[in-house]
N, C-alpha and C positions, 0 to 999 in steps of 0.2 A: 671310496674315491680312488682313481686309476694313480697313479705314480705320475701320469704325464700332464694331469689335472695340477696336483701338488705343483709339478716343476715348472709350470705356469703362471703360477701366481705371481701378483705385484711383489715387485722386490724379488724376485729369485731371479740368480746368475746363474751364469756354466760355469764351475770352477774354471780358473785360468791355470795354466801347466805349473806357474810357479809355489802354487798351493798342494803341488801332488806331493803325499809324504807326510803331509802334517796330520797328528793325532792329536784329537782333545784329550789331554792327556789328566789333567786332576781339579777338583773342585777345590777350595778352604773353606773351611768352617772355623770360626772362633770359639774355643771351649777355656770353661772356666776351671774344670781340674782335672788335669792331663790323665791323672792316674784311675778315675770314675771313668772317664772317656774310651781309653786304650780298653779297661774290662767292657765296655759294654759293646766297642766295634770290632773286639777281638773274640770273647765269652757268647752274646748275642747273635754277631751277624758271621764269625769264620773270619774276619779279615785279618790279616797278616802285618805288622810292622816290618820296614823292610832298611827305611834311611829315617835317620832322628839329626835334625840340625840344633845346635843349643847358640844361643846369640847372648851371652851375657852384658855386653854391653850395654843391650837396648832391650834386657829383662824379656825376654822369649824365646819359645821353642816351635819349633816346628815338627813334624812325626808324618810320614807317608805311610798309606795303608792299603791294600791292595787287597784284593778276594784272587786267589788261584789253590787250584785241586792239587799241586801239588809243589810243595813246598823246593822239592827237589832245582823247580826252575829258575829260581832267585840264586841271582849269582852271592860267594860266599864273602869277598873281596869290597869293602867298604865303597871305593869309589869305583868298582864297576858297579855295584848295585843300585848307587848313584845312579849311578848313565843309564842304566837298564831302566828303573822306576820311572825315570825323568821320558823312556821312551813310551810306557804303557800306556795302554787307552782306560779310562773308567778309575784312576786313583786317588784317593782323597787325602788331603793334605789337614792334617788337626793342627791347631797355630793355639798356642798357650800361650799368656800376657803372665806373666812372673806375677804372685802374690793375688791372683784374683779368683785363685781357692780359698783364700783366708777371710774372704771380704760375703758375710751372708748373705748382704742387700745386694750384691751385685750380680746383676746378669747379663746376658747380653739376648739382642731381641733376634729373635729367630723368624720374622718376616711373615708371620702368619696373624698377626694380629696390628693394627693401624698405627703406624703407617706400614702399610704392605708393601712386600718386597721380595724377598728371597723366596723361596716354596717350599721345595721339599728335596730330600734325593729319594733316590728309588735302587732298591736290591728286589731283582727276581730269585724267586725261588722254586724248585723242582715242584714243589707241592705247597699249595698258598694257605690248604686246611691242617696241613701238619704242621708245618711254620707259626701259623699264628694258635696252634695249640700248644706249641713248643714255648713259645713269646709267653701265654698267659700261663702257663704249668712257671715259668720262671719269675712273674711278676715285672713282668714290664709293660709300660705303662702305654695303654693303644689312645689315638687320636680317631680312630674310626674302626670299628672293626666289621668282618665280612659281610654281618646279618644286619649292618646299620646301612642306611641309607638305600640309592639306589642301587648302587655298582657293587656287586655282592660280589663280583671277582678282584678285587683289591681291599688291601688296607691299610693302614698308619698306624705306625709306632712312632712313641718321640725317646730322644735319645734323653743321657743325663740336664743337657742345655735346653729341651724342649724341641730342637730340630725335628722336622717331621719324617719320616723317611716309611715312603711308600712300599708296599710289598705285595710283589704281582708272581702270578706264576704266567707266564709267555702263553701255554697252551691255552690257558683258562678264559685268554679274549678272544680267542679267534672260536672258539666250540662255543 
């Protein structure tokens, strides 16, 4: 489908000038124990902690996490790195509820099961068969994996909460 097909469709605008500038800048996810979480988005996928907010009052934390090749570009400085993260495109935001590591029955629903809602996120990776050999050489646990279904160039991994988080390699749809 042409690009001018897409920007056609019902419901699509022209961005208006006052929107130029703006980046989607981060997802949240609610996780149930911050410390399971940070290894599996930091150990699994390469992402980088960068600003951690703690809110004692109101029993939560928040944690931004970013994917970049090199570390070097995050600024060192608390509240610049703030303002930096707060600018980036693609950052995910883990929101921990105080105490609801200690609690077994509790989980939170990750939108893939009814009432549906939420989906998935998505991390590309340079190579989609090394990745997801990487994934099962370490024991993590797939929601679909490359030789299932039809779409043998994607797959799903679920994080510690059950999140689904899809994993494409760019080149691998367009060949």
């Amino acid at each position: 489908m042409s690009l001018s097909h897409l920007l056609d469709m019902p419901g699509v605008n022209t961005p208006e000038a006052a929107t130029r500038g703006y980046v989607f800048n981060h997802t949240m996810i609610r996780v149930k124990d911050l410390a399971r979480s940070l290894d599996f988005y930091t150990r699994m996928l390469g992402f980088t902690p960068v600003h951690r907010q703690d809110f004692p009052d109101a029993a939560f934390t928040i944690v931004y996490l970013v994917l970049v090749a090199d570390r070097a570009i995050i600024p060192e400085d608390d509240a610049a790195r703030l303002q930096w993260v707060l600018g980036q495109p693609g950052v995910l935001e883990l929101t921990h509820n105080h105490g609801t590591e200690h609690d077994e029955s509790f989980r939170y629903h990750h939108g893939n099961a009814e009432p549906r809602g939420f989906g998935h996120l998505c991390v590309s990776v340079p190579d989609v068969e090394e990745a997801c050999a990487r994934f099962e050489a370490m024991g993590v646990t797939f929601q679909k994996r490359l030789t299932d279904g039809r779409m043998k160039h994607i797959a799903f991994i679920r994080d510690p909460d059950d999140y689904w988080i899809e994993i494409l390699q760019p080149a691998s749809i367009i060949a």
